[in-house]
C-alpha positions as CSV (number, residue, x, y, z in Angstrom):
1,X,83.7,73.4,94.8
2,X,85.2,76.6,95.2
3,X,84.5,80.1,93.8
4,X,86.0,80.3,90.7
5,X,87.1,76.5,90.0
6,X,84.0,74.9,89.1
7,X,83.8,73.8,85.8
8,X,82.8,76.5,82.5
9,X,80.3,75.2,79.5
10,X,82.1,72.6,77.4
11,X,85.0,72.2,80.1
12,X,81.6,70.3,82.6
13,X,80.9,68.1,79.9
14,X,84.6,67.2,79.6
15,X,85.2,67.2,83.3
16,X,87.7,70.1,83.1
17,X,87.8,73.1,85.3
18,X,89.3,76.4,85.0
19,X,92.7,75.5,86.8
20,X,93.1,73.1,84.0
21,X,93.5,75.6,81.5
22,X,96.8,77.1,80.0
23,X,97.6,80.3,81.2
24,X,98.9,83.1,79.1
25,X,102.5,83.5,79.3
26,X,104.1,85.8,81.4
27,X,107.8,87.3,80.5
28,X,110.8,85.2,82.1
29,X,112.3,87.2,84.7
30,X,115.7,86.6,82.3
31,X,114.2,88.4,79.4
32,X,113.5,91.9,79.5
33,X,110.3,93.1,79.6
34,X,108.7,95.4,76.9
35,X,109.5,98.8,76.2
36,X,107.5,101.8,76.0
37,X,107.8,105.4,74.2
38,X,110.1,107.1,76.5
39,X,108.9,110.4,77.3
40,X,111.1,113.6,78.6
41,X,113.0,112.7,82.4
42,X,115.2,115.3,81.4
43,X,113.6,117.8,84.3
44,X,113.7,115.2,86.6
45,X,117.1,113.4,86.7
46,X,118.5,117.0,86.6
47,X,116.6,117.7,89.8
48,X,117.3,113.9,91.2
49,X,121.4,114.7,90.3
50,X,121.5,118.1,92.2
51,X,119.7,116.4,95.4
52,X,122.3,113.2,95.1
53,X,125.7,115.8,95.2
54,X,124.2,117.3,97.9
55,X,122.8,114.4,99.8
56,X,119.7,114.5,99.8
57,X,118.2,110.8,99.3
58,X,114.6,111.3,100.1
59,X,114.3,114.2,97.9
60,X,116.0,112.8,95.0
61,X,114.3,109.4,95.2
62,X,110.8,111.8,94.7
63,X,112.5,113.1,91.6
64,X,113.7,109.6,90.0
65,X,109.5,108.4,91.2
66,X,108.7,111.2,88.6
67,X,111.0,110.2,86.2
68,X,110.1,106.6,87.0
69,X,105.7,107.1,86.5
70,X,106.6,109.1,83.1
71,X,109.6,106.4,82.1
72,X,108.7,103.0,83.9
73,X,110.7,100.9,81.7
74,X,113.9,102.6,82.3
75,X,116.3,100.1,84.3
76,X,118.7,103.3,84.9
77,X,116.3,105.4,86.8
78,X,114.9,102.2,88.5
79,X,118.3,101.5,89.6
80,X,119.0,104.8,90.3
81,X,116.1,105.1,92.7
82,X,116.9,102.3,94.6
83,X,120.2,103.7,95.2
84,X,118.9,106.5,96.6
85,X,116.1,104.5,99.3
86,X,118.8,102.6,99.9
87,X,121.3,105.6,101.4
88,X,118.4,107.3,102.9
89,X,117.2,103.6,104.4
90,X,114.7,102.5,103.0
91,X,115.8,99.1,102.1
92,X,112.7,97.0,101.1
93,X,111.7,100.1,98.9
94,X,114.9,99.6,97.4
95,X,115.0,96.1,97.0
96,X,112.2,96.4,94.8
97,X,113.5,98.9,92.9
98,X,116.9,97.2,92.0
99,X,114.3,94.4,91.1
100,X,112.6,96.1,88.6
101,X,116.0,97.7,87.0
102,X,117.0,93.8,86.8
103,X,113.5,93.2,85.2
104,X,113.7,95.1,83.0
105,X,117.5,94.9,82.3
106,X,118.8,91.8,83.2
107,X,122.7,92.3,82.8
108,X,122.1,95.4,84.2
109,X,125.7,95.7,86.0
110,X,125.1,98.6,88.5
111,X,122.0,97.2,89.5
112,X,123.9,93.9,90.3
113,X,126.1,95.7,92.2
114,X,123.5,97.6,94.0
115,X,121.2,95.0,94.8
116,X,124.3,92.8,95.8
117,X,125.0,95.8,98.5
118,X,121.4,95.8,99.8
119,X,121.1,92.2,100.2
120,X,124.7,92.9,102.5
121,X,122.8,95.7,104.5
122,X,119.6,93.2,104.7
123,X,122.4,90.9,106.7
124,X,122.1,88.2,103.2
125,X,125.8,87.6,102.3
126,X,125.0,84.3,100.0
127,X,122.4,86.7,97.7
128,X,125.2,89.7,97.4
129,X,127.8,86.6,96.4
130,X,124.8,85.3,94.1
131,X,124.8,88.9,92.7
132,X,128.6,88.5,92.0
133,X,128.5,85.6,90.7
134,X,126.2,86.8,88.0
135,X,128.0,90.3,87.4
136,X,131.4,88.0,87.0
137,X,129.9,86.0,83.7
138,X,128.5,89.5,82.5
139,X,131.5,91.5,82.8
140,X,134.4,89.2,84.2
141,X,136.5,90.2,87.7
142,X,137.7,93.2,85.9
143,X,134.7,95.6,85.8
144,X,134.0,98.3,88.6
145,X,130.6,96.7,89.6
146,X,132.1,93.5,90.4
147,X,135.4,94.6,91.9
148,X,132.9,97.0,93.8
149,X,131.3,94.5,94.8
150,X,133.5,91.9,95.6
151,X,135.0,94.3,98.1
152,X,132.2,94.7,100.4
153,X,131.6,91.3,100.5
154,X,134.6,90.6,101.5
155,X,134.5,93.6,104.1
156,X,131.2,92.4,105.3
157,X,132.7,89.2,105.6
158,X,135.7,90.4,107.8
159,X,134.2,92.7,110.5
């Protein structure tokens, strides 16, 4: 048998092996997860804000890290750095982190919108329009995020 699968105590006398146990549950990836204490970012997103006016990417996705190890439940900042690897090109880096804003906010609108926009820079139009679809039942045609959105599909689309 394989490392790890053969069978415990009781399970070898009832022919069970680990694999046949019930696993914890893990969060749905619709349901936010936990929250933590948030601590002070304050520092931080002032620092990330004055590197994003002046358009610096990779310096204010450091700042929004920071924020993000002392606040790692906060969809804003998560979305926020992934906004920022995305404009200075990192886009798997920011893929993941427009994941984690959605983990841990699932209506999170911006980071539908952002994500969306990756997915259009990855060269994935049908994920972006997945994206929409989703920001459309959260906030109808009418909010920014989707019009926003919407729009550079349909640009993508027409190049």
């Amino acid at each position: 048998m394989l490392a790890g699968l053969t069978p415990t105590g009781a399970q070898a006398q009832q022919g069970a092996t680990e694999v046949d146990q019930p696993r914890p549950a893990r969060p749905a990836a619709s349901r936010p997860l936990r929250t933590a204490p948030r601590r002070d970012i304050s520092a931080e997103l002032s620092a990330a804000q004055a590197y994003i006016d002046a358009e610096e990417w990779g310096k204010a996705a450091v700042e929004l890290g920071r924020a993000r190890t002392k606040d790692p439940f906060n969809a804003d900042v998560a979305n926020m750095l992934g906004f920022c690897q995305r404009r200075g090109g990192d886009l798997k880096a920011a893929q993941t982190s427009f994941i984690a804003a959605l983990r841990l906010q699932p209506k999170h609108r911006s980071a539908h919108e952002q994500i969306g926009k990756n997915y259009l820079l990855l060269g994935d139009p049908e994920a972006a329009q997945r994206h929409l679809v989703l920001l459309q039942e959260i906030c109808g045609d009418t909010c920014p995020e989707s019009r926003e959105l919407n729009a550079a599909i349909r640009s993508y689309l027409h190049r």
